[in-house]
C-alpha positions as CSV (number, residue, x, y, z in Angstrom):
1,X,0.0,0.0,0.0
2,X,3.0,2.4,0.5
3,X,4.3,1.8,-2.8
4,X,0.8,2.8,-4.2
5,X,0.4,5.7,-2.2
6,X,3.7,7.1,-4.0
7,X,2.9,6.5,-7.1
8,X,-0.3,8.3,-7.1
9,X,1.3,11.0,-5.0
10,X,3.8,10.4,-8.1
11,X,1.3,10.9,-10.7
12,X,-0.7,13.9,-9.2
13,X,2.8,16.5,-8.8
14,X,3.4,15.5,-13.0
15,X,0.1,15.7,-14.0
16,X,-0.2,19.3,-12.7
17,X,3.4,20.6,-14.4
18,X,2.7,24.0,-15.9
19,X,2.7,24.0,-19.9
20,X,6.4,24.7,-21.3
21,X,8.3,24.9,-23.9
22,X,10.9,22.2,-24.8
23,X,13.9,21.9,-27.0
24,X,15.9,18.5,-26.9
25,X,19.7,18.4,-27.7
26,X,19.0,17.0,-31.0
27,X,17.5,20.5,-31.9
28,X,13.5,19.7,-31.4
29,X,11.1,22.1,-30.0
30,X,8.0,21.3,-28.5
31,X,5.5,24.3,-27.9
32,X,2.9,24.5,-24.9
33,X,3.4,20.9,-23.9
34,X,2.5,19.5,-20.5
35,X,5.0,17.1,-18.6
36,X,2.3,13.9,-18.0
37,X,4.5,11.0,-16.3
38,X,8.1,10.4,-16.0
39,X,10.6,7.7,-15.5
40,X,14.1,6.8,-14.8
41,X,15.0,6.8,-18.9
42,X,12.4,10.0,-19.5
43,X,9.2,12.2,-19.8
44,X,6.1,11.9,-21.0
45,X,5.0,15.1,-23.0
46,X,1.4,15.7,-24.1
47,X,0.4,18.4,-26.4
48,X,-1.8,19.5,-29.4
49,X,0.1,18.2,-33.2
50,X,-0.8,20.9,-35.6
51,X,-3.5,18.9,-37.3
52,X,-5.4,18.7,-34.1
53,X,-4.2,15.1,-32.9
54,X,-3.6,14.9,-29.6
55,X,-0.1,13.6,-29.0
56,X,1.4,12.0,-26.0
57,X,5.3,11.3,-26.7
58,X,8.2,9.9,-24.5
59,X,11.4,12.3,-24.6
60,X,14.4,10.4,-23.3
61,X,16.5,12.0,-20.9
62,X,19.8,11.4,-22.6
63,X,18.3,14.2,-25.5
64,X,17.4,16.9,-22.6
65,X,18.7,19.8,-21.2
66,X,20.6,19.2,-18.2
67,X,18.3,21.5,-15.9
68,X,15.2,18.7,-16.9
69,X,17.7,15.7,-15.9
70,X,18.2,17.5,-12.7
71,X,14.5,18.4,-12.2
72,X,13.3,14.5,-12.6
73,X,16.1,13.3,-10.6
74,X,17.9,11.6,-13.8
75,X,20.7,9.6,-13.0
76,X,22.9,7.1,-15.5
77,X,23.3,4.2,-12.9
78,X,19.4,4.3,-11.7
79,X,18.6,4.5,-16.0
80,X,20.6,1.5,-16.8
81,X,19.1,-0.7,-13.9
82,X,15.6,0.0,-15.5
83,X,16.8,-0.3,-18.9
84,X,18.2,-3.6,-17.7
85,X,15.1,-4.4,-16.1
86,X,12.4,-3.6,-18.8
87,X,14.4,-6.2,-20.9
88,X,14.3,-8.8,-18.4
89,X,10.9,-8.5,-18.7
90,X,9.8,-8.0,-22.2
91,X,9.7,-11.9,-22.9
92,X,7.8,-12.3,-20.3
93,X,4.0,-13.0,-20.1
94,X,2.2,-9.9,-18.0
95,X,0.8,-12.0,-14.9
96,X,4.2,-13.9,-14.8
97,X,5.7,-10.6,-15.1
98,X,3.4,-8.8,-12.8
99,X,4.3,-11.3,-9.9
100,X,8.5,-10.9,-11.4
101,X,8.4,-7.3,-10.8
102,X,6.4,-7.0,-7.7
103,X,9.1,-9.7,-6.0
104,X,12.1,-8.1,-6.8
105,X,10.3,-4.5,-5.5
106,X,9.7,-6.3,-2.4
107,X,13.1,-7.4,-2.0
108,X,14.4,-3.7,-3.1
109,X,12.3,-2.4,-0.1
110,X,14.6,-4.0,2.7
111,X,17.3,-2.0,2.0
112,X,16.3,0.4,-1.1
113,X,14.7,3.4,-1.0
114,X,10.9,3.2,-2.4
115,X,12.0,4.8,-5.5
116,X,13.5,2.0,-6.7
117,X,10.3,-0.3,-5.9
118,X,8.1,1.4,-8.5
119,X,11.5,1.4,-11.3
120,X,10.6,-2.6,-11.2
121,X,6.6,-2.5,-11.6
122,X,7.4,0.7,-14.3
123,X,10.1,-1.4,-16.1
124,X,7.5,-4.3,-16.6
125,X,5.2,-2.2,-17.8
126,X,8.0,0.1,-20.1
127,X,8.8,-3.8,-21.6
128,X,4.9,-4.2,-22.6
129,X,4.5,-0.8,-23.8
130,X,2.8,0.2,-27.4
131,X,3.0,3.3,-29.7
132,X,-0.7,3.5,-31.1
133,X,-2.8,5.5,-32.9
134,X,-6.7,6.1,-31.3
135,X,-9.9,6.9,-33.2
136,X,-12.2,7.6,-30.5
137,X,-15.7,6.8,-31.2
138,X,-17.1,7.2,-27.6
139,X,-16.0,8.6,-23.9
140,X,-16.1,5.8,-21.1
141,X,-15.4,6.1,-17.3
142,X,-12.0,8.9,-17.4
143,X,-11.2,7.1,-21.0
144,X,-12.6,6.5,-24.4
145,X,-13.3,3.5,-26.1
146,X,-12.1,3.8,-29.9
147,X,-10.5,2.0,-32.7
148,X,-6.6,1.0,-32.0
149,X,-3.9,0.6,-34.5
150,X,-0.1,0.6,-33.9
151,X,1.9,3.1,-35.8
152,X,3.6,0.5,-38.0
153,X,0.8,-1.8,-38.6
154,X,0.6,-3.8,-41.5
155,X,-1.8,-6.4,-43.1
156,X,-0.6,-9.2,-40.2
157,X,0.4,-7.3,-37.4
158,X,-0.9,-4.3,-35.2
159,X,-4.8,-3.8,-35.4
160,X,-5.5,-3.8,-31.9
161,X,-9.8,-3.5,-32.7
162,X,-11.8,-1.4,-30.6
163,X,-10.0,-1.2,-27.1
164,X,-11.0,1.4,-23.7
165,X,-7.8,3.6,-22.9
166,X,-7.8,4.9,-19.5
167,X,-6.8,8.6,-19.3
168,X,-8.1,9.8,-22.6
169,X,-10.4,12.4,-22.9
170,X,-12.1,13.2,-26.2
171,X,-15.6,12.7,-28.1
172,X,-16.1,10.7,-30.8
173,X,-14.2,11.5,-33.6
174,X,-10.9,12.7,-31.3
175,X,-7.8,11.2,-33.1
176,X,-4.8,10.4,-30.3
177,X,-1.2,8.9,-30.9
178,X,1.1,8.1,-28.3
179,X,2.1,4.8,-25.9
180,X,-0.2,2.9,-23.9
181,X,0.2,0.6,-21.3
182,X,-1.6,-3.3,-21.0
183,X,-4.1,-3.8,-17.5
184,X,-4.5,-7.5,-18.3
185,X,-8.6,-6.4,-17.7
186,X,-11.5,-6.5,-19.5
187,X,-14.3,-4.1,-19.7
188,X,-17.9,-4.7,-20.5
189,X,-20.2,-2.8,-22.3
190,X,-23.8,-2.5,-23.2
191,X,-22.0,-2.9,-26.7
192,X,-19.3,-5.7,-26.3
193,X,-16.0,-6.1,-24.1
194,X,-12.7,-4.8,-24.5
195,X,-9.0,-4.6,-23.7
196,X,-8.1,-2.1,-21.1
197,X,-4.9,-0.4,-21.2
198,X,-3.7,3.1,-19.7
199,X,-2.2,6.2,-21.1
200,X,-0.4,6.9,-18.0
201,X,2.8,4.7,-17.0
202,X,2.5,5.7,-13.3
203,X,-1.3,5.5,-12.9
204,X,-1.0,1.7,-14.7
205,X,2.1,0.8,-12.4
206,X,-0.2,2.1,-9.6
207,X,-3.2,0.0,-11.0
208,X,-0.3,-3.7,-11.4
209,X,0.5,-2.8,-7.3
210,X,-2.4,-2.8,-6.1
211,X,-3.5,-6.0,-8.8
212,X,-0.6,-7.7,-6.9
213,X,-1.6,-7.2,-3.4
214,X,1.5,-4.8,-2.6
């Protein structure tokens, strides 16, 4: 219950950053964007594309401004263990990863500090991540339910069907692209069931605690 407590503490003080401008050292420059989530490898950024789409995109750390890496607490060592992490569980079914991550927190606790709990339960969830694109067709319970495709779908691969993404708000018609993150739930509508996922990595590693009794 601690751990969960944090990360919605977490997931409130981001969700409330001001709007800024940022420029990455590559040269990019996002206007009027709002910091949404972060992590030990980066931010998430949300803000209006000029075609109306709302877009939620990861920025990694390693292409920011020092002043950001200090702001988010960015450190190399702490950035490698969760890159290290996320690919130990990428192969890795979600329950069986779920139970993986939520082990290794607990034995982090004993002599950690609860930061480095939530980098396990985030770097499981980082591992299952997917880059979408969202036609919403209707707003449902602090979502919308919509059509789902990945960004490089082809014929075989990456037509997710109609799915309920937590966090997303928009009518029908609102067109969103950014990463999403699996609940291993179902929801069930008047008009069918459908995979749940979330928007926000904090609020879904919040969600996989308390799924795992921590």
């Amino acid at each position: 219950m601690k751990l969960f407590v944090f990360c919605f503490a977490a997931f409130c003080m981001v969700s409330m950053a001001a709007a800024r401008d940022i420029t990455t050292l590559d040269g990019a420059t996002y206007k009027n964007v709002t910091i949404t989530n972060s992590s030990p490898v980066g931010i998430t950024i949300s803000y209006d594309a000029p075609d109306g789409t709302a877009v939620i995109k990861g920025l990694d750390f390693r292409n920011l401004p020092e002043d950001i890496r200090k702001e988010f607490g960015y450190t190399e060592v702490r950035a490698a263990e969760f890159e290290k992490h996320a690919l130990e569980y990428r192969n890795v079914d979600y329950k069986a990863a779920l139970k993986k991550a939520a082990a290794n927190a607990a034995v982090e606790s004993r002599d950690e500090v609860q930061a480095k709990q939530i980098d396990h339960i985030q770097a499981f969830l980082f591992s299952k991540r997917q880059y979408i694109r969202f036609h919403a067709i209707m707003p449902y319970n602090n979502g919308a339910i919509g059509y789902a495709a990945a960004a490089d779908r082809t014929l075989l691969y990456g037509d997710y069907g109609i799915i309920f993404v937590k966090g997303l708000n928009g009518t029908q018609g609102t067109r969103w692209s950014g990463y999403i993150y699996p609940t291993d739930q179902t929801v069930t509508t008047s008009n069918g069931s459908y995979a749940v996922y979330n928007s926000s990595l904090t609020q879904a590693a919040a969600e996989a605690m308390q799924a795992a009794g921590q």
